[in-house]
C-alpha positions as CSV (number, residue, x, y, z in Angstrom):
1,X,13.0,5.8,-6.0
2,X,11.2,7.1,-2.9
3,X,7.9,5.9,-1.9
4,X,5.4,7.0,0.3
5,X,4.2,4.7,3.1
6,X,1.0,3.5,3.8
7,X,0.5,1.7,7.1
8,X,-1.8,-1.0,8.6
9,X,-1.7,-3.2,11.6
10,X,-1.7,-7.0,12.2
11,X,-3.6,-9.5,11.2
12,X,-4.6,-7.9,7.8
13,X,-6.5,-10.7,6.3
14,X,-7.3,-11.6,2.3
15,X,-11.0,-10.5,2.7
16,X,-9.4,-7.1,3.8
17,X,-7.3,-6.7,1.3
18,X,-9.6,-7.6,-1.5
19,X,-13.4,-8.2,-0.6
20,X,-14.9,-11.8,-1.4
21,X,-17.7,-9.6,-3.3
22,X,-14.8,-8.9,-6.2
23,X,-13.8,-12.7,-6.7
24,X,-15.9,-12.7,-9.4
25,X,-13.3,-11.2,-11.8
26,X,-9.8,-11.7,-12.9
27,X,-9.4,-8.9,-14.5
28,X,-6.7,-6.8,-12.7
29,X,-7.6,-3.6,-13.3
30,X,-10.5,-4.4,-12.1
31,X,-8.9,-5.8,-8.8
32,X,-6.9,-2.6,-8.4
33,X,-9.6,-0.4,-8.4
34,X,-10.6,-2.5,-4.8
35,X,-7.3,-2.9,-3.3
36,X,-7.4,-2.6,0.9
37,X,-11.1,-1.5,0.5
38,X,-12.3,-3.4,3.5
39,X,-9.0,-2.3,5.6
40,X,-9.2,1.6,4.2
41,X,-11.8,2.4,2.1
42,X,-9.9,6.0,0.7
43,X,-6.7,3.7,0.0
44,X,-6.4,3.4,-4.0
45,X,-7.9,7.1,-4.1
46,X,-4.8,7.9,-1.5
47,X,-2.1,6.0,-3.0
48,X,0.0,6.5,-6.2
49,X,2.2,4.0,-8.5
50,X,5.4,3.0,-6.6
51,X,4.0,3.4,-2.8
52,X,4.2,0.7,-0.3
53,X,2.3,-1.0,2.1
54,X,3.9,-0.9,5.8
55,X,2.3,-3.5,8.1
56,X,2.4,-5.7,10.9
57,X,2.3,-9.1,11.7
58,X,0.7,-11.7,9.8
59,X,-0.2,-9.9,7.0
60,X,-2.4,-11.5,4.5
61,X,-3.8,-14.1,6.6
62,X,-7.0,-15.9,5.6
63,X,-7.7,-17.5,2.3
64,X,-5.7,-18.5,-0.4
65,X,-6.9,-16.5,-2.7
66,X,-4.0,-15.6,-4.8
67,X,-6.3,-12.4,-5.7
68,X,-4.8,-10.7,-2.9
69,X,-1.3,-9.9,-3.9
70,X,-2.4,-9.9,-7.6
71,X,-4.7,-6.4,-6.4
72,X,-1.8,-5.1,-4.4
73,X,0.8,-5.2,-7.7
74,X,-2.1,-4.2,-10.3
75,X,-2.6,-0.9,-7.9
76,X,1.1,-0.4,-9.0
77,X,1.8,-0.7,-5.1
78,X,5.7,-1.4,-5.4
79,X,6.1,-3.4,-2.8
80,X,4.6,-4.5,0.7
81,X,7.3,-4.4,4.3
82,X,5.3,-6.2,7.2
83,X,6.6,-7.7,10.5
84,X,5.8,-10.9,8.8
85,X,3.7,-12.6,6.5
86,X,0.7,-15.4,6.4
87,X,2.6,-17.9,4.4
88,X,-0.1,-18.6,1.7
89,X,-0.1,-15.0,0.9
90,X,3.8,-15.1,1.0
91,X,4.4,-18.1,-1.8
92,X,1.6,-16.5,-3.6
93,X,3.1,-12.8,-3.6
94,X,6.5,-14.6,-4.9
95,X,4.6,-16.6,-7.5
96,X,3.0,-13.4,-8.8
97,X,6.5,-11.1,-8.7
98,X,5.1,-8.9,-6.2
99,X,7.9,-8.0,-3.8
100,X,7.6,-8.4,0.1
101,X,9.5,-7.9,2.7
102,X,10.1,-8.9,6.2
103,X,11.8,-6.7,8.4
104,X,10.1,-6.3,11.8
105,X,12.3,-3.0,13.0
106,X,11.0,-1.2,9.6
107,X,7.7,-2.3,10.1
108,X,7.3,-0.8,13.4
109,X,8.9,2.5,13.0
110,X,8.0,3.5,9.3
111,X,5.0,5.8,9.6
112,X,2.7,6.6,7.7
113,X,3.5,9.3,4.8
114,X,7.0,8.6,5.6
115,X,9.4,8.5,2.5
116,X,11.8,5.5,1.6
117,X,13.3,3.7,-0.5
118,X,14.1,0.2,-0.8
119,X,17.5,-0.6,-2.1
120,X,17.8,-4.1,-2.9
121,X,21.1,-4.6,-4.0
122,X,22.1,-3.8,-0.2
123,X,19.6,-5.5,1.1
124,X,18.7,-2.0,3.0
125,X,15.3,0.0,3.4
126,X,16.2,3.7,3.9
127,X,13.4,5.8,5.4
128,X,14.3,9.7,4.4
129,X,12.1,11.0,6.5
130,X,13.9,9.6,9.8
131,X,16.9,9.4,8.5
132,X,17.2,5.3,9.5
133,X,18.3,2.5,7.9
134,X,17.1,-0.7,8.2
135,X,18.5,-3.9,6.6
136,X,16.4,-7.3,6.0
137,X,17.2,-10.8,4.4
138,X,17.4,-11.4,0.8
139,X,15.5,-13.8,-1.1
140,X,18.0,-17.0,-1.8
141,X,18.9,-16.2,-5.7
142,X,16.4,-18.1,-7.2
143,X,13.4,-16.3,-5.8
144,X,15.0,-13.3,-6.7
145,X,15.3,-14.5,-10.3
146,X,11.3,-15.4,-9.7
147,X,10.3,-11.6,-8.4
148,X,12.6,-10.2,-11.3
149,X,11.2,-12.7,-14.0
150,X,7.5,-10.8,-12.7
151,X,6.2,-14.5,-10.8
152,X,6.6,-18.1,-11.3
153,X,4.9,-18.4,-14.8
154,X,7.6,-15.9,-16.6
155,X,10.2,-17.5,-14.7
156,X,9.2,-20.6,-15.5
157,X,8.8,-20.1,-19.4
158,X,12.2,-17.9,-19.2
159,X,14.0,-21.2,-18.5
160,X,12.0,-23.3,-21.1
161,X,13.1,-21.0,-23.5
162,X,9.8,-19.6,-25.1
């Protein structure tokens, strides 16, 4: 499936992400509708089911809030490629089946608007608008199994059998 791109810089933080004022729910449609408001206002008018968020370094840094990646995957944002992530935001991304990625090289030449496509089995990001390939780290087998499950709680009930 190709994706458009949507890009942001270092050092996104939770508050940026998803404003403190819209804590006060749970509700994730709710969430959705907020999703990068603080970081670009005209995102979740912008961006469709199945884009991703390109970004740099230290993505998700601030709180804990698990809110965060919970917006990001109800805004049916398929996945998020940054140089790296905070690592509260990363266990909570996993937990919640949202999938991330490092992979610096993408990171820093994926534009904005380009096209890709992730392709997980190879472990490979192809961007079809450059025409490069880049390749990043899999997730040991039983995060994958966590991801695929769609978070922890699934996984977690998958293997108690209910």
């Amino acid at each position: 499936m190709k994706s458009k791109c949507w890009k942001f810089g270092d050092n996104v933080n939770t508050d940026e992400i998803i404003p403190a004022r819209y804590l006060n729910t749970t509700d994730t449609n709710e969430l959705a509708k907020h999703c990068m408001e603080d970081a670009d206002p005209d995102f979740i008018k912008k961006a469709r089911k199945g884009d991703v968020i390109v970004a740099g370094e230290n993505f998700g840094c601030g709180s804990s809030r698990e809110h965060a990646p919970i917006s990001i995957k109800a805004a049916g944002i398929s996945c998020v490629i940054a140089k790296s992530f905070a690592r509260i935001f990363f266990r909570n991304a996993i937990n919640i089946g949202l999938l991330i990625f490092e992979c610096p090289k993408a990171a820093e030449q994926i534009k904005e608007g380009d096209e890709i496509e992730v392709k997980l089995a190879q472990s490979e990001i192809f961007n079809h608008t450059s025409k490069k390939t880049f390749t990043f780290e899999p997730f040991p087998p039983e995060m994958q199994e966590i991801i695929k499950s769609g978070g922890l709680m699934n996984f977690v009930k998958t293997k108690m059998g209910q």
